[in-house]
C-alpha positions, 0 to 999 in steps of 0.5 A, a space after each residue: 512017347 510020341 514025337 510029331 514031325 509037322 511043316 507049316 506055312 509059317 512060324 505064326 501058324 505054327 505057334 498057333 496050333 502049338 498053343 491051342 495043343 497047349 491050351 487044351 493039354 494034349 502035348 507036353 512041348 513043341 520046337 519049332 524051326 525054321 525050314 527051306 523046303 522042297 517039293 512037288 505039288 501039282 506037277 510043279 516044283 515048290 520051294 518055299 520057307 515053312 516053320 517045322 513043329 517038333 511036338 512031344 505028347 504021350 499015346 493016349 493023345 494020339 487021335 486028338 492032337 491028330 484031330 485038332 492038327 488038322 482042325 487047326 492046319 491050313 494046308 489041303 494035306 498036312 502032314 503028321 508024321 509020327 515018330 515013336 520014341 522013349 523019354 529019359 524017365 524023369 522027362 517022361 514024368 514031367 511029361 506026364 504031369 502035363 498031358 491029359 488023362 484021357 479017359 
């Protein structure tokens, strides 16, 4: 199981990747949550809201969800930070039922 940790400009954006993810079943479930965030960006110091997505999907999706964050995500550089984790077994089969097999 794979658990993606993914800040966005906004909880629009946000559920609009979370959708399209859904939609084309490559994650079982995303959280998103509200943010105060800090960071540098071009030698200047930013403070912002952002929306956090928690996305839940399995290995074998991993290169699409990647591929389509970034398709979808409208910052220069987003960040995907992956997070390995083990699901409880019945969270895992349902999780299973939703994700696509990849062949």
């Amino acid at each position: 199981m794979i658990l993606y940790y993914v800040p966005c400009k906004d909880k629009k954006e946000a559920k609009k990747i979370a959708k399209e993810l859904l939609k084309e079943k490559l994650i079982a479930c995303a959280n998103i949550v509200d943010s105060d965030s800090i960071y540098e960006w071009e030698g200047k110091l930013k403070e912002e809201k952002e929306a956090i997505m928690f996305i839940k999907t399995l290995d074998r999706c991993e290169e699409e969800v990647k591929d389509k964050i970034r398709e979808l995500h409208s910052y220069d550089i987003p960040a995907i930070i992956k997070i390995t984790g083990r699901a409880n077994k019945e969270y895992l089969s349902w999780m299973e039922g939703c994700v696509k097999e990849i062949p």
